[in-house]
C-alpha positions as CSV (number, residue, x, y, z in Angstrom):
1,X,-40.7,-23.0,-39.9
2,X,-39.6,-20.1,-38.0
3,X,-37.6,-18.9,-40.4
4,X,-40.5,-18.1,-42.4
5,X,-42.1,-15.8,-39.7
6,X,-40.6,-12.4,-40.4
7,X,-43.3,-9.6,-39.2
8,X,-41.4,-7.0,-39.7
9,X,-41.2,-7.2,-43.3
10,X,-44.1,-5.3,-45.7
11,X,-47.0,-7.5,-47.1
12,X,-45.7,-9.5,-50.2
13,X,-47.4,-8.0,-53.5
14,X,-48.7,-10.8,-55.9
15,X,-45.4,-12.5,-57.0
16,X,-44.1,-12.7,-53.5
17,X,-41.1,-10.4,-54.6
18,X,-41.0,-7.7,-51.9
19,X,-40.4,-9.7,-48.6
20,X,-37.4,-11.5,-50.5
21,X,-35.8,-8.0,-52.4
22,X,-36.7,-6.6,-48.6
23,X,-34.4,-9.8,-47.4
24,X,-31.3,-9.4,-49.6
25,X,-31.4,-5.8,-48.6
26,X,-31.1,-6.2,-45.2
27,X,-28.5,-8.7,-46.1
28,X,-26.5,-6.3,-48.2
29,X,-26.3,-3.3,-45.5
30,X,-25.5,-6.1,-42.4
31,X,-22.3,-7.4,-44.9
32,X,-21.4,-3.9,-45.2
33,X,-21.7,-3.1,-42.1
34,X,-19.7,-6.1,-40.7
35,X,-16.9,-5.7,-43.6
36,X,-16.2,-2.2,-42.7
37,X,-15.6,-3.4,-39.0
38,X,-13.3,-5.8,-40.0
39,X,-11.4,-3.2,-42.0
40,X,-11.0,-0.8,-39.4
41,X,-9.8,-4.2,-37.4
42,X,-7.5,-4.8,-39.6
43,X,-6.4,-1.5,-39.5
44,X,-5.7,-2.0,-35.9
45,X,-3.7,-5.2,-36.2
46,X,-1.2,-4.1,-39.2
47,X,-1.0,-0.7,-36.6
48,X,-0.1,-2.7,-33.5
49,X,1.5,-6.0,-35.3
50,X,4.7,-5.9,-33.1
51,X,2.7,-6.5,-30.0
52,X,0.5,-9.2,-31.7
53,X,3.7,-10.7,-33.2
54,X,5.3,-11.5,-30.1
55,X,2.7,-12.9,-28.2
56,X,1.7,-15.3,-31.4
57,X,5.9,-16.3,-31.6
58,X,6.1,-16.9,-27.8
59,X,5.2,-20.6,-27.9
60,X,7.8,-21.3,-30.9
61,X,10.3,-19.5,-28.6
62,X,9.7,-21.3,-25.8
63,X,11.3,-23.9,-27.9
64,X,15.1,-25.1,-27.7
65,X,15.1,-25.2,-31.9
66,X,14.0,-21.6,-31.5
67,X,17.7,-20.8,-30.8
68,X,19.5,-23.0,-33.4
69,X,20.6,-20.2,-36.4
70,X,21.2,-17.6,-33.4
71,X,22.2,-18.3,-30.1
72,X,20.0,-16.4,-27.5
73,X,17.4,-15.3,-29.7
74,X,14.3,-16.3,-31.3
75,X,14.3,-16.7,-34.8
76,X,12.6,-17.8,-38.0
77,X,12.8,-17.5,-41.6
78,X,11.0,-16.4,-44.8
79,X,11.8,-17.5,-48.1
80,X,10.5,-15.0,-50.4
81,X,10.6,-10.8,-51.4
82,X,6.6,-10.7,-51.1
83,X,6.5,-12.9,-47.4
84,X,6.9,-10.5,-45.2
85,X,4.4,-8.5,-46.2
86,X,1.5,-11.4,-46.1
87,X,2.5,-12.1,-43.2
88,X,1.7,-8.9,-41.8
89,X,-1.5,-8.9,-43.5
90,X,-2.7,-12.0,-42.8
91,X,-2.0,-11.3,-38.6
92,X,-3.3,-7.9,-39.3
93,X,-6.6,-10.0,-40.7
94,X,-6.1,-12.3,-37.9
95,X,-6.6,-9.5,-35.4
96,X,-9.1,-7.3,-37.4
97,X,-11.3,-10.5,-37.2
98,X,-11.3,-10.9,-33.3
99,X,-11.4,-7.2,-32.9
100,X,-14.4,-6.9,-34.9
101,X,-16.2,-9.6,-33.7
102,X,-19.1,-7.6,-31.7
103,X,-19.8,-6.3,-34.7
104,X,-20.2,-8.9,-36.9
105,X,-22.0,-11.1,-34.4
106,X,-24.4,-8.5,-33.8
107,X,-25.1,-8.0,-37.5
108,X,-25.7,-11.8,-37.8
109,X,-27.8,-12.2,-34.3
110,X,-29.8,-8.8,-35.8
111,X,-30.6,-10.3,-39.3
112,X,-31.6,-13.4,-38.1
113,X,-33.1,-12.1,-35.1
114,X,-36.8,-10.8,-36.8
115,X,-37.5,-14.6,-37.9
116,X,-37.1,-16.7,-34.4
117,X,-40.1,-16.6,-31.6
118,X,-39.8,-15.2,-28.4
119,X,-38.5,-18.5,-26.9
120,X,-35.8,-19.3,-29.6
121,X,-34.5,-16.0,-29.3
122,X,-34.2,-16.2,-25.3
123,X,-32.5,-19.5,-26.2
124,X,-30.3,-18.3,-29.1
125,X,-28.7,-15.0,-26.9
126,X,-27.9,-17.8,-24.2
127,X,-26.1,-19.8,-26.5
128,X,-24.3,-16.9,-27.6
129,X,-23.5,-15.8,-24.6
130,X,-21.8,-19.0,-24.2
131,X,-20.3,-19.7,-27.6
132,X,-17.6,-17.0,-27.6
133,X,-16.2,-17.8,-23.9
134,X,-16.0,-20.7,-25.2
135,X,-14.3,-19.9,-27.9
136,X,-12.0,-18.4,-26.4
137,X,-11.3,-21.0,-24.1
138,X,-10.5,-23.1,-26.6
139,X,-8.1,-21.1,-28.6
140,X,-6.3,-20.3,-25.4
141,X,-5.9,-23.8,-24.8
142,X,-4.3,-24.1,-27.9
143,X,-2.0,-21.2,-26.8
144,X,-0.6,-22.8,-23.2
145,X,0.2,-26.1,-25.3
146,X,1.1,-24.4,-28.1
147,X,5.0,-24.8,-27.0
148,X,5.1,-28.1,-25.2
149,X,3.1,-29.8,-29.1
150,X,6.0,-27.6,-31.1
151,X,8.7,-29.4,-28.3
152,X,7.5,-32.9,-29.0
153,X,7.4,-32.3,-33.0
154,X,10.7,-30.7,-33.5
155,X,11.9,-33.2,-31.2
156,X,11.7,-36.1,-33.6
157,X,14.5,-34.2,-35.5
158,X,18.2,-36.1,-35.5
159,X,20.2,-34.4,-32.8
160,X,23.0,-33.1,-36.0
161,X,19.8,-31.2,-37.9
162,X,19.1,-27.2,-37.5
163,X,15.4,-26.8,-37.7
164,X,14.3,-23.9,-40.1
165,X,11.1,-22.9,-39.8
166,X,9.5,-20.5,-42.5
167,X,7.4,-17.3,-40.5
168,X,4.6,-18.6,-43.1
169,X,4.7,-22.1,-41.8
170,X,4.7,-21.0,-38.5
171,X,1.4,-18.5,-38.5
172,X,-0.4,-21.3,-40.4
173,X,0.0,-23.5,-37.5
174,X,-0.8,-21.3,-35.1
175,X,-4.1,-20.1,-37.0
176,X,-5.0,-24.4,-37.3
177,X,-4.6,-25.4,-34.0
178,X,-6.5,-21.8,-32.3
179,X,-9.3,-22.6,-35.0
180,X,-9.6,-26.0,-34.2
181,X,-10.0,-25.9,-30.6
182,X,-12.1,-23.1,-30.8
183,X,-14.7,-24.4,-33.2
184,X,-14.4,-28.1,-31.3
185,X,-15.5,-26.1,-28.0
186,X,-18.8,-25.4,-29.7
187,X,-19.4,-28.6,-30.6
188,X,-21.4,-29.7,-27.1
189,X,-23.0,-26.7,-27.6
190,X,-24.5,-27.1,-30.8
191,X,-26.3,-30.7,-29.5
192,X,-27.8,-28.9,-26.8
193,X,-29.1,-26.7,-29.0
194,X,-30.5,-29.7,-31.6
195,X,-32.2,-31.2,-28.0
196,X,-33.9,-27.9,-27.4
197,X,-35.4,-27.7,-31.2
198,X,-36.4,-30.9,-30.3
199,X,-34.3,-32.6,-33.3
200,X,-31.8,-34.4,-31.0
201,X,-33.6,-36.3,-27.6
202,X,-31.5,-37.7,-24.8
203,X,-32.3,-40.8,-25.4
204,X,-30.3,-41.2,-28.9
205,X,-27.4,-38.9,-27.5
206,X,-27.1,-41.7,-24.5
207,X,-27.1,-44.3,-26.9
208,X,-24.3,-43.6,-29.0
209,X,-22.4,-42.5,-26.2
210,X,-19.6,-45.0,-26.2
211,X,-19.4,-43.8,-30.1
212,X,-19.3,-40.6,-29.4
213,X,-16.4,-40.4,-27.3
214,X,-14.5,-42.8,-29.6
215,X,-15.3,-40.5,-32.4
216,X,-13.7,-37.6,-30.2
217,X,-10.7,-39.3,-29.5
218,X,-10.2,-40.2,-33.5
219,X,-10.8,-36.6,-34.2
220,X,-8.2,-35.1,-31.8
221,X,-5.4,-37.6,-33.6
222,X,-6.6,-36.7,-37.3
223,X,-7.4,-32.6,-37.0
224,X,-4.9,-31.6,-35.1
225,X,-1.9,-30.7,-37.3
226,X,0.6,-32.7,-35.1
227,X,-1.0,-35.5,-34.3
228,X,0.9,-36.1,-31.4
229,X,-0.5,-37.7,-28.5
230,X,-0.5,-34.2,-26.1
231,X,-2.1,-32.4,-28.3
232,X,-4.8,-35.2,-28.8
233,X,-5.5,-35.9,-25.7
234,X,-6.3,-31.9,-25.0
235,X,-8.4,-31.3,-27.5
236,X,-10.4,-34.8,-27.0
237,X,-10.3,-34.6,-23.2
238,X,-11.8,-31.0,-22.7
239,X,-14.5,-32.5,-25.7
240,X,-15.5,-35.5,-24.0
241,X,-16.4,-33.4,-20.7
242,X,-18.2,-31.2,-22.4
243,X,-20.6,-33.6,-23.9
244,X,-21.3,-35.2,-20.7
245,X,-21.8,-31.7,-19.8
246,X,-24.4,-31.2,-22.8
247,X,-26.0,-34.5,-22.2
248,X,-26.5,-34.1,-18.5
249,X,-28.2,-30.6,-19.1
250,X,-30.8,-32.7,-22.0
251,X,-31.2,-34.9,-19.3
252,X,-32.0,-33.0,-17.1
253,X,-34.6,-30.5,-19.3
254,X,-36.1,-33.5,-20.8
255,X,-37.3,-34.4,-16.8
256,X,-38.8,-31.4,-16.3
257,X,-40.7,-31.1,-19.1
258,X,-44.5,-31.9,-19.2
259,X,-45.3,-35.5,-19.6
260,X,-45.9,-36.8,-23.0
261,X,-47.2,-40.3,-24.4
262,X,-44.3,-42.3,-25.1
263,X,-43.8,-43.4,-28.9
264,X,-40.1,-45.1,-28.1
265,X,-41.0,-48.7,-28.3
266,X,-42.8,-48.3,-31.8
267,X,-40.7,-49.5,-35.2
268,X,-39.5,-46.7,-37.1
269,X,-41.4,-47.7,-40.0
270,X,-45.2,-48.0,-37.4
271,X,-47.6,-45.3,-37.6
272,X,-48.3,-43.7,-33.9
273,X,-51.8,-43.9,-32.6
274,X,-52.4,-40.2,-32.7
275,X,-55.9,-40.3,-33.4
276,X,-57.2,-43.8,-32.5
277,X,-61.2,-43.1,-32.9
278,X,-61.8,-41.0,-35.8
279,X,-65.1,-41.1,-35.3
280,X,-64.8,-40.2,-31.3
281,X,-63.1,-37.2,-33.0
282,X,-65.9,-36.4,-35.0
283,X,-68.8,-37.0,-32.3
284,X,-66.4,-34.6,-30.0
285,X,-66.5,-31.7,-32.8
286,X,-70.1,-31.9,-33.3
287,X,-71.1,-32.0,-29.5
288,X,-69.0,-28.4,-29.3
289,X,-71.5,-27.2,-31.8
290,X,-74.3,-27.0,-29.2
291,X,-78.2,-26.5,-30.6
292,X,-78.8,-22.3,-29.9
293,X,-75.7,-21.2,-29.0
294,X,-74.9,-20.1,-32.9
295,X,-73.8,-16.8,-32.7
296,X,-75.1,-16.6,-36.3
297,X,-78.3,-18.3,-35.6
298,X,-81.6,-16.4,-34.9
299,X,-84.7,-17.8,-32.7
């Protein structure tokens, strides 16, 4: 419904076209905006790759298959003419992305801004406030295990094997397993904010809890590009304490907020007694209208 409250926007003529060519417009100059940040982004990655390049190689060189093909340095391989250069771009994009991120978060935050009330937008610059630490948490999670996952997997490899991994392979990886635990981060956060829209009470959150957690575990082993048990039990672990997290703070908002009747114990199928006497109702509404007190009335 909120969404549909936009006062800054000009009357709608008799079609209703103007609010919605007024809409994409806005639209159109916040994609530009936020594309020509992530240029100049970009820009900044392909100019500083070296420094960007060593700090996302660092895990894979922590590595003792690092140092099969050459002895005392870190190495990987590409396998084609055009590899090299995607590779830049696509850390370059990598970078340009992070680096531009006030921008395009504003841009979002500013076009959807005009259709939230006053209380959903106190709530919505909380929760972003608190979505890109953690975020970042997250993806530097990945980072410190990063090394110790890429042990345990190129471990598995027969002791008279050289391991040769591609520079491609290797970024994709790395992009997976930041991306994952980044977005999984936000996943407590986003049922907080389905319990303060009121679409997600404590109650069904506590009941499914068991579930839940399961569910977190499975996801760990399945996402994860591994699959090996460390890098499970990290993601699932910081997940799982996090949503007690999230569930303690519904818990804790749904107690202080005003008592309301309870409709619990009624089948999902059983119309609540919202108005019981119609007809009380009706003798209520017509006792408001008192005999003389008609503005429009004249004695």
């Amino acid at each position: 419904m909120a969404l549909l409250k936009r006062s800054s926007q000009p009357a709608p003529d008799s079609e209703g076209r103007m609010p919605l060519m007024e809409h994409l417009r806005e639209l159109r100059n916040r994609l530009l905006i936020a594309a020509v940040a992530v240029v100049v982004g970009i820009i900044i990655g392909w100019i500083f790759f070296d420094p960007v390049w060593a700090f996302i190689k660092e895990p894979f060189c922590e590595t003792p298959q690092a140092q099969q093909l050459r002895v005392g340095e870190c190495t990987l391989t590409y396998g084609g003419i055009f590899q090299s250069f995607f590779l830049t771009l696509k850390v370059s994009a990598m970078v340009g992305i992070v680096v531009a991120s006030p921008v395009w978060l504003y841009q979002v935050w500013a076009f959807v801004t005009p259709a939230l009330y006053r209380n959903e937008k106190r709530y919505s610059i909380a929760f972003l406030g608190l979505a890109i630490p953690l975020f970042v948490v997250g993806a530097m999670l990945a980072y410190i295990i990063m090394d110790t996952s890429l042990a345990i997997l190129l471990g598995f490899a027969p002791s008279d094997t050289v391991a040769i991994i591609q520079i491609d392979e290797y970024v994709n990886y790395v992009l997976i397993m930041v991306v994952i635990f980044g977005i999984s981060f936000e996943l407590p956060l986003l049922l907080v904010f389905l319990n303060i829209i009121g679409v997600l009470p404590h109650a069904t959150v506590k009941k499914h809890r068991r579930w839940v957690v399961f569910a977190m575990f499975v996801f760990g082993a399945v996402i994860t590009p591994g699959g090996d048990p460390l890098t499970m039990m990290a993601l699932a672990a910081p997940m799982v304490v996090l949503y007690f997290l999230a569930e303690f703070f519904m818990y804790v908002r749904e107690k202080r907020m005003p008592a309301t009747e309870d409709f619990s114990h009624l089948d999902d199928d059983e119309a609540s007694p919202l108005v019981e006497d119609s007809t009380a109702l009706d003798t209520t509404s017509a006792d408001d209208e008192r005999p003389g007190e008609d503005s429009g009335s004249t004695r």
